[in-house]
C-alpha positions, -999 to +999 in steps of 0.1 A: +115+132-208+092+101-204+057+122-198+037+092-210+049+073-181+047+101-158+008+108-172-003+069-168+017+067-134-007+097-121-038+086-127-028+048-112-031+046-072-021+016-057-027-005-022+007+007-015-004+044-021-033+040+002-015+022+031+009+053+031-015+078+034-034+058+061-004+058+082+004+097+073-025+108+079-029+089+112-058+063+104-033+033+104-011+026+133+024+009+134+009-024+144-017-020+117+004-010+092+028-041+102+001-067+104-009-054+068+023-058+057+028-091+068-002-101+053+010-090+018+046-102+019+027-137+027+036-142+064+001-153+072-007-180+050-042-185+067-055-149+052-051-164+020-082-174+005 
């Protein structure tokens, strides 16, 4: 087994971690949750700065 991987993927959270456990946990609605999304896949070329 690959435990160095596994050990250096647990200590790593990511923007895509958080935005999951937003919406699980109830602090992101759908809309929100979309918008963000959107935002990141580069639908709203105006948020970039």
């Amino acid at each position: 087994m690959d435990t160095e991987w596994r050990d250096t993927r647990s200590q790593l959270i990511n923007s895509i971690d958080i935005l999951l456990a937003r919406r699980a946990t109830g602090l992101m609605t759908r809309d929100n949750y979309r918008t963000v999304n959107n935002i990141t896949l580069g639908k709203y070329p105006e948020a970039k700065q």
